[in-house]
FIMARBA-250300 format. One record per residue (C-alpha): residue number from 1; residue in three letters; chain; x, y, z. Coordinates in steps of 0.25 Angstrom, whole numbers. Layout:
N
   k   r c     x     y     z
 NUM ALA A     X     Y     Z
...
//
This chain:
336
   k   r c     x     y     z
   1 UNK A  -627  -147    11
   2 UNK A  -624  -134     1
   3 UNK A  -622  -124    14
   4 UNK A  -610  -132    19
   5 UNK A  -605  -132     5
   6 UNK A  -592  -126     5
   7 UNK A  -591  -127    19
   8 UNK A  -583  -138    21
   9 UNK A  -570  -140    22
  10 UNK A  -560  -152    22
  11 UNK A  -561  -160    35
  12 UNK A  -558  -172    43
  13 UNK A  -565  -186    46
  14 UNK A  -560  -194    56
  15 UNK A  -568  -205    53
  16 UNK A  -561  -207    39
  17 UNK A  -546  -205    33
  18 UNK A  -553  -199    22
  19 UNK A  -563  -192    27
  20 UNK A  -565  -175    27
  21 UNK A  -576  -175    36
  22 UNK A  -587  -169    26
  23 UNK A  -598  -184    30
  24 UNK A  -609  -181    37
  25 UNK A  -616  -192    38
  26 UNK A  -629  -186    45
  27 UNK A  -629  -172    42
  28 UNK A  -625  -168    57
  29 UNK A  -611  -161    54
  30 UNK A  -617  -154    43
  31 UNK A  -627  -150    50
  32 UNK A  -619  -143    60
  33 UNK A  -608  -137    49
  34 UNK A  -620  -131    42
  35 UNK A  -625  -123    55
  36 UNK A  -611  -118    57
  37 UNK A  -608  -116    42
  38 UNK A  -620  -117    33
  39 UNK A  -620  -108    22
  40 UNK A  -634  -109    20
  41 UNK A  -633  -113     4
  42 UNK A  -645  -119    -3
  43 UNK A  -653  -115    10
  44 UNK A  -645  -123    19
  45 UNK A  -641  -119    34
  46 UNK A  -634  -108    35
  47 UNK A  -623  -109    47
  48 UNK A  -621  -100    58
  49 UNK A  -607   -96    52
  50 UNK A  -609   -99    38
  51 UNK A  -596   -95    34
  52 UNK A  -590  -108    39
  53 UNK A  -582  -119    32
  54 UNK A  -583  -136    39
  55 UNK A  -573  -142    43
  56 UNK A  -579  -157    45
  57 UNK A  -572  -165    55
  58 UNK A  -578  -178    55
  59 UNK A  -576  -187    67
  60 UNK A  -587  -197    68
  61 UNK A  -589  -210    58
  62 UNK A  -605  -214    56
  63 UNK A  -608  -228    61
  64 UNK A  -600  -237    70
  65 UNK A  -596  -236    85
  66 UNK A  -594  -224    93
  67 UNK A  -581  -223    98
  68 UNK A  -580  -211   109
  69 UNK A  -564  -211   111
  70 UNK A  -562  -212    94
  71 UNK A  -572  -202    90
  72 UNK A  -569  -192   101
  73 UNK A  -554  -194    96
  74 UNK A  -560  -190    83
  75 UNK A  -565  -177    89
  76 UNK A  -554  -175    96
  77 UNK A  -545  -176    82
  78 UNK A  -555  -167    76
  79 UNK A  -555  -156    86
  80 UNK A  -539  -156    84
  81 UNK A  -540  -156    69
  82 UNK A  -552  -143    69
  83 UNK A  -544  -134    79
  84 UNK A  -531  -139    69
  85 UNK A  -539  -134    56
  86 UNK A  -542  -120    63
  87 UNK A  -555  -124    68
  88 UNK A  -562  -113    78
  89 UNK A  -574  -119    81
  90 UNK A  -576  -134    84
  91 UNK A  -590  -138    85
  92 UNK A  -590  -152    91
  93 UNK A  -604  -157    91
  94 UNK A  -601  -173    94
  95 UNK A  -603  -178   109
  96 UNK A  -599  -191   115
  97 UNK A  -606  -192   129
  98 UNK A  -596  -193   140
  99 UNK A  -602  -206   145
 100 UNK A  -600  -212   131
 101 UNK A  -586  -208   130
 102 UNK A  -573  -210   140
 103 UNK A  -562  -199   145
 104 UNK A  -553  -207   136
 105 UNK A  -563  -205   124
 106 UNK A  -565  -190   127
 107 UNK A  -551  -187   131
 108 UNK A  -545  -183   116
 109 UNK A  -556  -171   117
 110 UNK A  -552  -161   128
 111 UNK A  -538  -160   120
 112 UNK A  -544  -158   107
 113 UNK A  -553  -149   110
 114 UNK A  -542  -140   119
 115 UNK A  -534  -141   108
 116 UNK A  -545  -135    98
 117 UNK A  -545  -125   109
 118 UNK A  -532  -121   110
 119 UNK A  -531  -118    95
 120 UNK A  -541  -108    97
 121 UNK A  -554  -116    91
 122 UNK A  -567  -118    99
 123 UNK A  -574  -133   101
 124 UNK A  -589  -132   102
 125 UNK A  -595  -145   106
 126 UNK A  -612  -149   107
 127 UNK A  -616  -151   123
 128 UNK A  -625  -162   116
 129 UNK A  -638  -166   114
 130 UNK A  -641  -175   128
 131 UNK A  -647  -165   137
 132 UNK A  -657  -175   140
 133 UNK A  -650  -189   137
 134 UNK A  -641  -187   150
 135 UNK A  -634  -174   148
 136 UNK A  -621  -180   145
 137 UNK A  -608  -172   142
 138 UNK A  -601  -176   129
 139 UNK A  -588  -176   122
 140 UNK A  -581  -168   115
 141 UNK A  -591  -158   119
 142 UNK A  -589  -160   135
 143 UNK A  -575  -158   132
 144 UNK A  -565  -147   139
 145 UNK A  -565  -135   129
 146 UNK A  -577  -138   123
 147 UNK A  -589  -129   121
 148 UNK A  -600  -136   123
 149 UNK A  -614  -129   115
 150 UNK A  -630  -134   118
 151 UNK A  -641  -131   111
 152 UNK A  -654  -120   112
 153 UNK A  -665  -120   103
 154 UNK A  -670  -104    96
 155 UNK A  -675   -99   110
 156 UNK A  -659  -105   116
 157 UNK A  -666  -116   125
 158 UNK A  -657  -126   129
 159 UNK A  -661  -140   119
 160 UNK A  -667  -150   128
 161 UNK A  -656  -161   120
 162 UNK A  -644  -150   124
 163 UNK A  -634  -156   133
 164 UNK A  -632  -149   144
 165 UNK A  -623  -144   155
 166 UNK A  -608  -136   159
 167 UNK A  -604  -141   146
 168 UNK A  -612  -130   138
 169 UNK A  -604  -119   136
 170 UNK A  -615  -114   125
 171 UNK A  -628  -116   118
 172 UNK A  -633  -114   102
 173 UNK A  -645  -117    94
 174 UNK A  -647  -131    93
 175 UNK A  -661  -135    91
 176 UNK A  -670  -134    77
 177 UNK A  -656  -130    69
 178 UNK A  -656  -134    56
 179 UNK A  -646  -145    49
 180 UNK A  -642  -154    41
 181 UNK A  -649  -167    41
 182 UNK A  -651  -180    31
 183 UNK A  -661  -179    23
 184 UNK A  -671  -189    30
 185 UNK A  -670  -182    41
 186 UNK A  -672  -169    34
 187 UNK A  -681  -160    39
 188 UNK A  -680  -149    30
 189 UNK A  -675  -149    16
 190 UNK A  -663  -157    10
 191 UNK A  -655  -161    23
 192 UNK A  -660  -153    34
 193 UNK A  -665  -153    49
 194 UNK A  -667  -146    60
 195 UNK A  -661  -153    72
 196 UNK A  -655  -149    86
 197 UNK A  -642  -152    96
 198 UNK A  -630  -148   100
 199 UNK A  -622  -150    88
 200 UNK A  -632  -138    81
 201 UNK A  -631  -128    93
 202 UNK A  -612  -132    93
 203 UNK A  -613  -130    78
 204 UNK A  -620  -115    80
 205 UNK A  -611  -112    92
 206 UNK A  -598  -114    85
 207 UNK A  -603  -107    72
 208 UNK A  -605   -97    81
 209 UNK A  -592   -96    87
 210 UNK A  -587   -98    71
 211 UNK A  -594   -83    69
 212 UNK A  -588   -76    82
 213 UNK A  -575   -82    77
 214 UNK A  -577   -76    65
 215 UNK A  -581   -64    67
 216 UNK A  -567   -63    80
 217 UNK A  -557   -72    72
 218 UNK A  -547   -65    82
 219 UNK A  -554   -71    94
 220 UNK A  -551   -85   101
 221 UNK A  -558   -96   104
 222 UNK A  -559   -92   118
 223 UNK A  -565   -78   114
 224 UNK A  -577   -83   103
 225 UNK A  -580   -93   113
 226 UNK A  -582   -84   125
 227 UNK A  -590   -73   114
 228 UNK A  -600   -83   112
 229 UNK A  -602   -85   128
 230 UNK A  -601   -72   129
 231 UNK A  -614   -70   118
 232 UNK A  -619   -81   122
 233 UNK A  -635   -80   124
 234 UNK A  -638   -84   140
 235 UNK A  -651   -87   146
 236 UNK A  -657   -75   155
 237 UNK A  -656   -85   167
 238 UNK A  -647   -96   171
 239 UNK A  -633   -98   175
 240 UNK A  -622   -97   164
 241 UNK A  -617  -105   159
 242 UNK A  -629  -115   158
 243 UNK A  -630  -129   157
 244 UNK A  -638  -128   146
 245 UNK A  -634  -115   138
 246 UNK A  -619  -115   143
 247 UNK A  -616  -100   141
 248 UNK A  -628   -98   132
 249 UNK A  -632   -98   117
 250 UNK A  -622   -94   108
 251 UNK A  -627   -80    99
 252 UNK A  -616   -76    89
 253 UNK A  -624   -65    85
 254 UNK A  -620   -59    96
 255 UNK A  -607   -62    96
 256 UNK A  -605   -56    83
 257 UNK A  -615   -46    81
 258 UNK A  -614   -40    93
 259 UNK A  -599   -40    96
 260 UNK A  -603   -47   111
 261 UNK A  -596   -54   118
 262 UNK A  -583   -53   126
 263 UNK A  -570   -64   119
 264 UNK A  -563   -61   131
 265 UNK A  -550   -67   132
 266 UNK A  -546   -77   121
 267 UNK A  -537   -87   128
 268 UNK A  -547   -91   140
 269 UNK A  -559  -101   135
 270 UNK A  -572   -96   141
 271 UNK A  -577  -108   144
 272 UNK A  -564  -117   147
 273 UNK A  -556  -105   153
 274 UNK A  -548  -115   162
 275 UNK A  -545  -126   151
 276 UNK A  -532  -132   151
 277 UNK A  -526  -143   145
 278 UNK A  -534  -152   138
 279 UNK A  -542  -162   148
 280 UNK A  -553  -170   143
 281 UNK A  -565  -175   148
 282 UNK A  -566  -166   159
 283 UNK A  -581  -164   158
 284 UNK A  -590  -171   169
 285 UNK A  -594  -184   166
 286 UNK A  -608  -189   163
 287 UNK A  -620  -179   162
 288 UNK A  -618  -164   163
 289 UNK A  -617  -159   177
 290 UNK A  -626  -147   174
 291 UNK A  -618  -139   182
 292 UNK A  -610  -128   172
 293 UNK A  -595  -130   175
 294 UNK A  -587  -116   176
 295 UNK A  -589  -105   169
 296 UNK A  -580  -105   157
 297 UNK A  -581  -122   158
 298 UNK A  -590  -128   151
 299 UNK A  -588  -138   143
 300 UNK A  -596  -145   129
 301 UNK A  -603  -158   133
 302 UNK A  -616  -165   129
 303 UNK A  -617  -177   118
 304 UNK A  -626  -179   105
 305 UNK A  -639  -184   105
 306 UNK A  -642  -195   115
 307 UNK A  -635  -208   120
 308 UNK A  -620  -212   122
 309 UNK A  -613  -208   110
 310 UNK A  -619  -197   102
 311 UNK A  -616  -185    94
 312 UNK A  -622  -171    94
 313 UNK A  -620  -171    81
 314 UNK A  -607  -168    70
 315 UNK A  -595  -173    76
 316 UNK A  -587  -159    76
 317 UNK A  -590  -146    70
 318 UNK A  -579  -137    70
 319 UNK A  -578  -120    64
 320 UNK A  -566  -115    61
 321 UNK A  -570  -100    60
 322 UNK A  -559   -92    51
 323 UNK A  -563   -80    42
 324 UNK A  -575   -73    39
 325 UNK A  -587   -77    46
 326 UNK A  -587   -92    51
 327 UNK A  -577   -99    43
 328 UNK A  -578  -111    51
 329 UNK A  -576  -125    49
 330 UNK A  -585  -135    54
 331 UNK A  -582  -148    58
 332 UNK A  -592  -157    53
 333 UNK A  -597  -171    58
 334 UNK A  -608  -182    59
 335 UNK A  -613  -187    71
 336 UNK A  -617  -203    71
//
């Protein structure tokens, strides 16, 4: 795809010694980089913060048997090595329901990802796409330090596949967004579809934090993430945070345009304010409670499509914000 031209940088695959994580074996990953750093090219999709640069991190192999306690390893490493290579953002759209997947399996996550918070970079994480196929929470989403992001449609109602519950922290377009797609699936032109989830509404959130980032290079990861609380977009009625919208749709415009939005303190996390030391696979078991955990608490959950191993979509996607507007990377990745 010509708008990700010159996006991409070296990555990782830890599926293959040789591998630099640029296969895409569905079109997912690239989906989601493009909605982040599409340059809009030839007509394509132009991103959300199209000054970014992809960094793809591929931790999934196509074919063969899951593994839970291998691929969440996987993330695991991948995680390490984003917030290593000065990644900000980390996008994770890849869930494992919690009933497919053992504390032993889970456990490497809750330090990776308080490891990527200590060195000062966000981990966005889709709530999943099993709202009505049990509600389950997922992993690395459900995870500790996690953000967990649902998805609204243009007039921000909840989508009916969203997973819900205290783990979403926030919600973002997800449904009729355009991608990338193969072409017999292609709905219009070369390689393009319109489709929905959790994965498209992560992809927008973190792109989103990529531009507040940007625009504050001196802020922390504590201070973009409570501004884009802050600007949030919340319903007229309801009790915040919601099951279902977390602390409300995100609105960088606002953000950046209108200079709202208090950071606050940098060294307290809005969400995790009482985080310590890493401890992993602290979120409920089975379906979501429902019932929003303290303010300041709630964690990514939710899984991919339907049944007892599935992927909301690319394995990671990871923005490194640096100068100008978005330089981000993206860490790119098919779901199978």
């Amino acid at each position: 795809m010509t708008e990700l031209v010159g996006q991409v940088l070296p990555g990782k695959d830890y599926t293959s010694p040789t591998g630099n994580g640029w296969n895409d074996t569905d079109g997912h990953g690239t989906s989601m980089a493009m909605l982040i750093a599409g340059t809009g090219d030839d007509g394509g999709i132009v991103g959300l913060a199209p000054g970014a640069k992809i960094l793809p991190l591929r931790v999934l192999a196509g074919g063969g048997p899951n593994r839970p306690g291998r691929d969440l390893k996987r993330v695991a490493d991948a995680i390490h090595y984003a917030a290593d290579h000065g990644a900000k953002v980390i996008n994770i759209a890849i869930g494992v329901p919690d009933l497919s997947s053992s504390p032993e399996d889970r456990a490497p996550l809750g330090p990776a990802v308080q490891y990527a918070l200590k060195r000062g970079s966000l981990v966005f994480a889709a709530t999943g796409n099993d709202a009505q196929s049990g509600n389950p929470l997922s992993y690395p989403a459900a995870t500790p330090g996690a953000v967990g992001v649902g998805a609204v449609d243009k007039t921000g109602t909840v989508g009916k596949f969203s997973t819900y519950g205290p783990q979403v922290a926030l919600v973002a377009p997800g449904v009729d967004v355009p991608g990338h797609c193969s072409k017999s699936l292609a709905h219009y032109g070369d390689g393009y579809c319109i489709g929905y989830g959790t994965s498209e509404a992560t992809a927008l959130a973190s792109a989103s934090a990529a531009l507040v980032w940007a625009k504050h290079p001196d802020w922390t990861n504590n201070q973009v993430l409570r501004v884009l609380i802050n600007t949030a977009g919340k319903p007229k009625t309801g009790k915040i945070p919601s099951e279902y919208i977390g602390y409300g749709t995100v609105r960088p415009r606002v953000a950046l345009l209108d200079g709202a939005g208090d950071p606050g303190p940098a060294d307290v996390n809005p969400l995790f304010p009482n985080l310590g030391s890493p401890s992993p696979s602290t979120a409920p078991a089975g379906k979501s409670s429902g019932k929003p955990t303290q303010a300041g608490a709630a964690r990514g959950g939710g899984a991919g499509d339907t049944g007892a191993w599935m992927w909301a979509g690319i394995a990671a996607a990871v923005v490194v914000v640096g100068g100008g507007l978005g330089a981000a990377v993206l860490r790119r990745r098919r779901a199978h």
